[in-house]
VMD Tcl script that draws the C-alpha trace (Angstrom):
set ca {
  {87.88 -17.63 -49.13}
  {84.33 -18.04 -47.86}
  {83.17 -21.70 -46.66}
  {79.36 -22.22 -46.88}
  {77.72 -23.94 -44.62}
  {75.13 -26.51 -45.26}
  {71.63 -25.73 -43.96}
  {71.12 -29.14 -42.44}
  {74.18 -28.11 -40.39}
  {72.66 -25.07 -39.07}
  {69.23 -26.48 -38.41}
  {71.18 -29.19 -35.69}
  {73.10 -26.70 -33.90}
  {69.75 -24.13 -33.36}
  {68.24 -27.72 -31.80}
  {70.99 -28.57 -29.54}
  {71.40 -24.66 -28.50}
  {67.81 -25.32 -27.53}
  {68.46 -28.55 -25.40}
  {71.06 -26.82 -23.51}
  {68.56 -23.95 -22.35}
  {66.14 -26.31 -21.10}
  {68.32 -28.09 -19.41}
  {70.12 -25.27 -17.42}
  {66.79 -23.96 -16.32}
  {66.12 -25.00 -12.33}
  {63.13 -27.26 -12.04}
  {59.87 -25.94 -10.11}
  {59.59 -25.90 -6.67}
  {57.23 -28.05 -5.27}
  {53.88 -27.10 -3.30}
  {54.57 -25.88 0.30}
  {52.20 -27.58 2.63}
  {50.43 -25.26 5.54}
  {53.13 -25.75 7.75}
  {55.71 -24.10 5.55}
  {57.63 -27.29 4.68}
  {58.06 -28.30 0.57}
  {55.59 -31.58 0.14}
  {57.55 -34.18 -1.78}
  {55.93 -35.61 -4.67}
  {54.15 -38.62 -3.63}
  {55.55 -41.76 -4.61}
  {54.42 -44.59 -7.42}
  {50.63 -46.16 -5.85}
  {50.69 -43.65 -3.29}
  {47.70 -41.68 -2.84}
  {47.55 -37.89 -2.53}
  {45.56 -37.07 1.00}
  {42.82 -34.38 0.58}
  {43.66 -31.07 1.36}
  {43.35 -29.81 5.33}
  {41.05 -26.70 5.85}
  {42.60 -23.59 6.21}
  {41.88 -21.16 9.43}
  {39.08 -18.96 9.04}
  {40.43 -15.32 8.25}
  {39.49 -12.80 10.67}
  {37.16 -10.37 9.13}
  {38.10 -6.38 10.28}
  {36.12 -4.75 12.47}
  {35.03 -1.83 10.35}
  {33.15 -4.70 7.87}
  {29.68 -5.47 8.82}
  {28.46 -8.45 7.55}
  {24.77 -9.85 6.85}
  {23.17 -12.73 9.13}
  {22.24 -15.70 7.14}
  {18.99 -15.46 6.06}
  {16.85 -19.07 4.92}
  {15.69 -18.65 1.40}
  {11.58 -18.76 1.52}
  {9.07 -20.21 -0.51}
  {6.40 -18.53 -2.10}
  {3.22 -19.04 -0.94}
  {1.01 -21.14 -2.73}
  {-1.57 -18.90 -4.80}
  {-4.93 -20.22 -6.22}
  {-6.30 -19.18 -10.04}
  {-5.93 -15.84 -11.20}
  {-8.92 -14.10 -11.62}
  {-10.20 -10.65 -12.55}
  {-13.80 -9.40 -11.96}
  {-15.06 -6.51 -14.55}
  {-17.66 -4.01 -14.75}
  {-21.51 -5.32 -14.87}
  {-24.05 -3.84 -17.49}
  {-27.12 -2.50 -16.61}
  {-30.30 -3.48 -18.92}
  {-32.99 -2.88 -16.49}
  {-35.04 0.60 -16.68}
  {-35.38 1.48 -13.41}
  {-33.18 4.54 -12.27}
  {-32.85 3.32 -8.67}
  {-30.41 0.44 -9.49}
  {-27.76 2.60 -12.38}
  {-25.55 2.36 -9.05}
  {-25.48 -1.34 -9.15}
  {-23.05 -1.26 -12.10}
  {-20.49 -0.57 -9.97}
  {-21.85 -2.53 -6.90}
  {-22.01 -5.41 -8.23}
  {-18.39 -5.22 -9.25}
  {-17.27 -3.98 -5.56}
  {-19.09 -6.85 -3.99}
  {-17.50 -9.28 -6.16}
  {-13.88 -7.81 -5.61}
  {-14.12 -7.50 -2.07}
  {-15.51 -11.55 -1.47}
  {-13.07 -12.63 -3.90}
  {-10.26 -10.31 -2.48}
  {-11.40 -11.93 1.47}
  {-11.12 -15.59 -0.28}
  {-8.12 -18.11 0.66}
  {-8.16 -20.24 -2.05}
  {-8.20 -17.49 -5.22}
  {-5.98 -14.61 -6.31}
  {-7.56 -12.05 -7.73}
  {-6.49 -8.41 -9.68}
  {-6.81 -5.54 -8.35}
  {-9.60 -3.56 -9.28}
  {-7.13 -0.56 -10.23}
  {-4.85 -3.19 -12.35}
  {-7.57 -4.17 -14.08}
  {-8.88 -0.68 -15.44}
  {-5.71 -0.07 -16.74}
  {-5.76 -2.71 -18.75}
  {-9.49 -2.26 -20.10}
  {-7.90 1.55 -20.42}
  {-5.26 -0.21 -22.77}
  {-7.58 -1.24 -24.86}
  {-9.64 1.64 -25.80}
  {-12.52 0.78 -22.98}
  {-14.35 2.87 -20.03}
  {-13.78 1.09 -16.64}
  {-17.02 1.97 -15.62}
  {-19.09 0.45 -18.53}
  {-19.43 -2.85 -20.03}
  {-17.21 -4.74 -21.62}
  {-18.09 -7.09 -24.58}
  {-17.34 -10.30 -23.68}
  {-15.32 -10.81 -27.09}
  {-12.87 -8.44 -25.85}
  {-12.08 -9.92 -22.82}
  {-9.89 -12.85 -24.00}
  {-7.18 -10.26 -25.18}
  {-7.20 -8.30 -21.71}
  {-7.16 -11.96 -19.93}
  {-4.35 -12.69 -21.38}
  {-2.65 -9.34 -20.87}
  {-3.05 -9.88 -17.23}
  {-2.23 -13.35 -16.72}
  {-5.39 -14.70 -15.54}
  {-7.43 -18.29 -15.51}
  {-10.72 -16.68 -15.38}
  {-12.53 -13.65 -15.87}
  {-16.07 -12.93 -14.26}
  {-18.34 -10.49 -16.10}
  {-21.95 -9.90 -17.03}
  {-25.20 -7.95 -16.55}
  {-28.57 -7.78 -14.91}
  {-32.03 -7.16 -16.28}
  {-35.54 -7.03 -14.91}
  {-37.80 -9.65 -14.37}
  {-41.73 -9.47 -13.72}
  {-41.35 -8.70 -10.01}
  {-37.53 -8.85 -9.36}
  {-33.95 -8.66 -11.05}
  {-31.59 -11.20 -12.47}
  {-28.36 -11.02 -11.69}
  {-26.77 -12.73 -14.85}
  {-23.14 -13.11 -15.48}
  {-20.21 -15.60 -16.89}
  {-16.80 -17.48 -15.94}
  {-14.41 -17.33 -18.43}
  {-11.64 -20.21 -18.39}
  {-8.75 -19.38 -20.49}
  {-6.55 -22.46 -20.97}
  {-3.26 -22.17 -23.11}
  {-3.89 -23.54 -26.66}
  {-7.57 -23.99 -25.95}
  {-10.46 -22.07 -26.79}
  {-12.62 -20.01 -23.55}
  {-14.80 -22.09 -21.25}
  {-17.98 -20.32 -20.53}
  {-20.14 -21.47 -17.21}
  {-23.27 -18.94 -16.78}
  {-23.88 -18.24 -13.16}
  {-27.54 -16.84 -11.96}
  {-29.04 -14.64 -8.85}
  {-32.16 -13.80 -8.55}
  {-32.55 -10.72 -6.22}
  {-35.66 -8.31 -5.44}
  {-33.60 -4.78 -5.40}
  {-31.37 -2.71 -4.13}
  {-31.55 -4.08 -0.72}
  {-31.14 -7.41 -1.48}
  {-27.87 -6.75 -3.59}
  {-25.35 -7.70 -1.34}
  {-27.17 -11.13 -0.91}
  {-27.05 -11.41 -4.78}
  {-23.53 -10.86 -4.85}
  {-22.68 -13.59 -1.92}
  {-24.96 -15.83 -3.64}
  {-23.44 -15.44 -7.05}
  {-19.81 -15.81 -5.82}
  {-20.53 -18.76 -3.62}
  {-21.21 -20.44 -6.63}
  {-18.34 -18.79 -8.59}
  {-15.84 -20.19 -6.23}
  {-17.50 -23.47 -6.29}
  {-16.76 -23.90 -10.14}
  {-13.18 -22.61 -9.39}
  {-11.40 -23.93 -6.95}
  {-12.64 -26.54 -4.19}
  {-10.02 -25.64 -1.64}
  {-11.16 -21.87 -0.91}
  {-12.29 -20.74 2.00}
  {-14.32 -17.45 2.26}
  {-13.12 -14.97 5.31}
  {-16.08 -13.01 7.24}
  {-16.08 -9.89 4.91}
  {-18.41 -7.02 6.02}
  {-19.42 -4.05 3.96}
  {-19.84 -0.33 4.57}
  {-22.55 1.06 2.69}
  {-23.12 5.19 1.54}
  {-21.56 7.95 -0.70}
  {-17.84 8.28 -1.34}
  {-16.59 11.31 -0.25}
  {-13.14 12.42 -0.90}
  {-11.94 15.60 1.16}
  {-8.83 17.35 0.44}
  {-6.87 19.43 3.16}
  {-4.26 22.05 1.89}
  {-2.87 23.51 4.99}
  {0.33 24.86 6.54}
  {-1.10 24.98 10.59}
  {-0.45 22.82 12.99}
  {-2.82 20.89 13.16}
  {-6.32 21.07 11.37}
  {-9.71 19.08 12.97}
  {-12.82 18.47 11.02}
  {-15.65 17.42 12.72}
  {-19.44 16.30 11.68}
  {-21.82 19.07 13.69}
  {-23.90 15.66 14.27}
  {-22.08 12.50 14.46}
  {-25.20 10.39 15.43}
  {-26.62 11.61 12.19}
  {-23.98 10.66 10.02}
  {-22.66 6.99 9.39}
  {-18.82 7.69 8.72}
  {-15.64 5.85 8.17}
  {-12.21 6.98 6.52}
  {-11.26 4.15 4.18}
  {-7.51 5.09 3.00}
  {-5.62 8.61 2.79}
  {-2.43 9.87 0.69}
  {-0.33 12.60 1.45}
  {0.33 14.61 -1.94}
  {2.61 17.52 -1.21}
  {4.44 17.75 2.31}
  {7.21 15.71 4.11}
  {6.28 17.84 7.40}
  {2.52 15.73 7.74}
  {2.91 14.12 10.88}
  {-0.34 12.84 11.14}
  {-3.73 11.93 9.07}
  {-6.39 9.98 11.40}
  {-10.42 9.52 11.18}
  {-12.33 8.66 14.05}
  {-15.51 7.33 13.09}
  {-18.94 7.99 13.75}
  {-20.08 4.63 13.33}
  {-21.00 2.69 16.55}
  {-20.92 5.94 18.93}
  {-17.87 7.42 17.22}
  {-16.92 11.12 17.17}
  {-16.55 11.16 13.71}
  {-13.78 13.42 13.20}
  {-10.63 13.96 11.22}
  {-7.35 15.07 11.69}
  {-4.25 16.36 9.85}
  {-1.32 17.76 11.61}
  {2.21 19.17 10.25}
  {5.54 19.13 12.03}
  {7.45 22.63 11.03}
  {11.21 22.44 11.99}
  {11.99 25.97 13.40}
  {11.85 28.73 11.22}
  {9.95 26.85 8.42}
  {6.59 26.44 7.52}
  {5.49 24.68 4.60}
  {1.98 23.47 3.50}
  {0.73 20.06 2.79}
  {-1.85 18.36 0.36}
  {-3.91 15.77 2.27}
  {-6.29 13.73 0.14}
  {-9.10 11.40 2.49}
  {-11.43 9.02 1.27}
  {-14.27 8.18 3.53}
  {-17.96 6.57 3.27}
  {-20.95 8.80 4.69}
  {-24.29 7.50 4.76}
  {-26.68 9.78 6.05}
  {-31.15 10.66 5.78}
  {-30.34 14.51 6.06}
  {-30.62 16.52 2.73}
  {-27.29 18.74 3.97}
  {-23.72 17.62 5.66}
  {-23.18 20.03 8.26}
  {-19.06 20.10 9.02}
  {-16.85 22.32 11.42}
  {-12.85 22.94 10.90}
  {-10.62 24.02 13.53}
  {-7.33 25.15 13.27}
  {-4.44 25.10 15.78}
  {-1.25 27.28 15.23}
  {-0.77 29.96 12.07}
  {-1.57 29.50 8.94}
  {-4.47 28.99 6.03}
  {-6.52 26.17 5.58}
  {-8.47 24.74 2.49}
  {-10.98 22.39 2.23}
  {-12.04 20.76 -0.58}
  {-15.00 18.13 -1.34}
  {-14.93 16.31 -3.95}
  {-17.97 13.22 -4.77}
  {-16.10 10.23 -5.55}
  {-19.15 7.58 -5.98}
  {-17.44 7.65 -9.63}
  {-13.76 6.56 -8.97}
  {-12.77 7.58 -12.63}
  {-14.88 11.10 -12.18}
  {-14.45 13.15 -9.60}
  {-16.29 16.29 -8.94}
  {-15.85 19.01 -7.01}
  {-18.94 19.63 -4.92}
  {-17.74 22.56 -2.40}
  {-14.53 24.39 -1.14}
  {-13.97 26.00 2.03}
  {-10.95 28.78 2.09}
  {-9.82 29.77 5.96}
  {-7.45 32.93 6.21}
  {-5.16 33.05 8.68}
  {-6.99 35.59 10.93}
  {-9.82 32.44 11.37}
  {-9.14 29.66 13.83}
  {-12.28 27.71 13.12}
  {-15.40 27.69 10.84}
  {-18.51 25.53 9.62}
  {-20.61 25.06 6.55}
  {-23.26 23.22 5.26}
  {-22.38 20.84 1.99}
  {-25.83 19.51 0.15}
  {-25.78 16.11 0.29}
  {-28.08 15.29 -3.35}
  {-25.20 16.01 -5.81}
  {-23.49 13.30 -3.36}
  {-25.88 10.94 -4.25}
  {-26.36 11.40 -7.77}
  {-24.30 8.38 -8.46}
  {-24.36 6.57 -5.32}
  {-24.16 4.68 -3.19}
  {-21.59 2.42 -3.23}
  {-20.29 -0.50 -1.57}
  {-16.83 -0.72 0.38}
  {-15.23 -3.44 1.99}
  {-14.84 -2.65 5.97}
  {-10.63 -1.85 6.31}
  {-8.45 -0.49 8.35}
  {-7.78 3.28 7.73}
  {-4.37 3.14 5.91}
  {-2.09 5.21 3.44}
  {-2.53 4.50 -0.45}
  {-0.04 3.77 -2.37}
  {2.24 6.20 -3.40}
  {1.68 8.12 -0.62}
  {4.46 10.48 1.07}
  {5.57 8.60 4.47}
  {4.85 10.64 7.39}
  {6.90 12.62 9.47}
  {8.09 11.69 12.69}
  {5.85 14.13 15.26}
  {8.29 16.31 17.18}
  {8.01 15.68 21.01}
  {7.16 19.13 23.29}
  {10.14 20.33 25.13}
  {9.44 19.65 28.96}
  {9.16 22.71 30.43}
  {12.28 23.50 32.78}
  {12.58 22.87 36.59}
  {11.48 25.86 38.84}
  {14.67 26.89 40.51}
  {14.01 26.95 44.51}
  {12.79 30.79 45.45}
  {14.90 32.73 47.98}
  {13.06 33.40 51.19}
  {12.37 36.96 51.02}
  {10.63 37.51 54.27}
  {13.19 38.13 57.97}
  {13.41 34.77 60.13}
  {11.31 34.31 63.09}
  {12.40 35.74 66.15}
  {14.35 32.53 68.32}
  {14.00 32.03 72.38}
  {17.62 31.88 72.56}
  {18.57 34.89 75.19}
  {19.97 37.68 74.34}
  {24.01 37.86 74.51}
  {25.62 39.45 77.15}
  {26.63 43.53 77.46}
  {29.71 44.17 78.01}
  {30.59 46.31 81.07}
  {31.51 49.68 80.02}
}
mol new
graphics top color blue
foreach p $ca { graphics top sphere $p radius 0.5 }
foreach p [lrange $ca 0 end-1] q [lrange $ca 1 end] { graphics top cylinder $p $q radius 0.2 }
display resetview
């Protein structure tokens, strides 16, 4: 006979199977303090006492760590700006290279100013490159808004200059852009009789540019080099290769900035210039590890200035190898041309040759901020040069020649 049980029967028996589970479990331990006792709970109104620091770990030896460094601020910059390319509307021939001067002059007092932070020329062209522009010609000043704002800045300087009846105008604009706001125009004026009164122009104009701008810059002493750009480019795997001018008091030379193409063996690129009594020379020198020899692509920029019609140069070389020379006008940053080449074979330790100096100044001169001679960017670092081995110790020579008779007398015979 089966008995049924009632479900409100079996629903009190699961809960007091329940109950006696949680009752047979232990209760939890309670928190061990650092001194490896059990903390009892704290009693009713007592309070808990904050938790005593724990012993620094020791950190293992093979785990180096970093020294606390501060956090620095940035420095404080002053407005953006970006200078860009000046038209020429005046129809004399002798100022076409003022397009461009104008624009380096500008850069370089703006770059030497304290209170303004200004684009790199080289940032700017690729943005005017962006935008379906040449670098080296005017810009519409409709089109600048859109290539302001691509590169961030406040204002944007820009303009022309024209002829007058017996001098030139230097005419250009400031541009403020202010978010939500339309452009601010300020024209700016220089009045300047011609080409040698352009870098007076250009001080004059930004004087008052920075005076619009910002009234807490202060302009650094900035000097200029004036002449032709003139890029030369040393493929070599000698030693050491030395170009020289055949007349350094006839040539005005400095080496602005170099960059090492091709070779992690160039141990060194220096120009001594002829400026102020210089030698006006360059070097380039390659450390081979033994039983290698690999060639390197030197690219120098320097600034000649010179009355002659022809650049006379000599190359030596030190050590095997080939050398090539190449000389490139670079009055036009954005188009370079070759002017003449020089190929030495390896049975020829040193050469010279003339280079004519007019194609050089077809679209010069130009106008270059006085710097120290320093790597461009991108360049390959140099190579650590390779120290001589000191030549060994003479070992002390062995007296080849008898000894000098002595006064000592002679020993006695014996008696036979």
């Amino acid at each position: 006979m089966r008995v049924q049980v009632p479900p409100a029967v079996v629903s009190l028996g699961v809960l007091c199977a329940l109950g006696i589970g949680v009752w047979a479990q232990e209760p939890p331990a309670a928190p061990a303090t650092p001194g490896g006792t059990v903390a009892e709970p704290p009693a009713a109104g007592e309070t808990v006492p904050p938790p005593t620091a724990q012993p620094a770990t020791e950190v293992p030896s093979y785990v180096h760590q970093a020294p606390p460094t501060e956090p620095t601020l940035p420095e404080p910059q002053g407005p953006r700006m970006a200078v860009f390319p000046f038209g020429n509307l005046t129809v004399s021939k002798e100022t076409g290279y003022l397009e461009l001067g104008f624009r380096e002059l500008l850069q370089g007092l703006m770059e030497d100013n304290t209170g303004l932070d200004v684009v790199t020329m080289k940032g700017v062209d690729r943005a005017i490159r962006r935008h379906g522009f040449n670098p080296v010609s005017y810009i519409p000043l409709t089109e600048l808004a859109d290539i302001a704002k691509e590169l961030g800045c406040d204002y944007v300087v820009g303009g022309f200059f024209y002829n007058l009846q017996t001098e030139y105008c230097l005419r250009g604009v400031l541009l403020r852009f202010t978010q939500g706001e339309k452009p601010f125009l300020w024209p700016v004026d220089a009045l300047f009789t011609g080409a040698t009164d352009a870098e007076g122009a250009a001080r004059r104009f930004c004087d008052q540019i920075v005076a619009l701008v910002s009234a807490q810059a202060t302009q650094q002493a900035c000097t200029f080099w004036f002449g032709q750009r003139v890029k030369l480019r040393v493929t070599s795997d000698a030693d050491r290769v030395l170009i020289s001018l055949a007349d350094p008091t006839a040539v005005a030379m400095s080496g602005l900035r170099y960059r090492v193409i091709e070779g992690r063996q160039v141990s060194e690129v220096s120009v001594t210039p002829s400026r102020e009594g210089g030698s006006g020379q360059i070097a380039v020198a390659n450390t081979h590890p033994e039983g290698t020899r690999r060639r390197g692509v030197v690219d120098i920029w320097t600034i000649m200035d010179t009355a002659s019609p022809q650049l006379a140069l000599r190359v030596d070389r030190a050590g095997e190898g080939t050398v090539l020379l190449e000389v490139y006008n670079e009055n036009r940053p954005e188009e370079p041309r070759l002017v003449k080449s020089l190929q030495m074979e390896a049975w020829t330790t040193s050469s010279q040759f003339v280079v004519d100096f007019d194609p050089l100044r077809r679209d010069g001169p130009a106008f270059v901020v006085a710097r120290p001679f320093a790597p461009e960017e991108g360049s390959v670092p140099l190579a650590s040069a390779q120290a001589a081995p000191a030549p060994a110790a003479a070992e002390a020579e062995t007296p080849t020649t008898p000894p000098e008779p002595t006064s000592a007398a002679p020993a006695p015979v014996p008696a036979g």
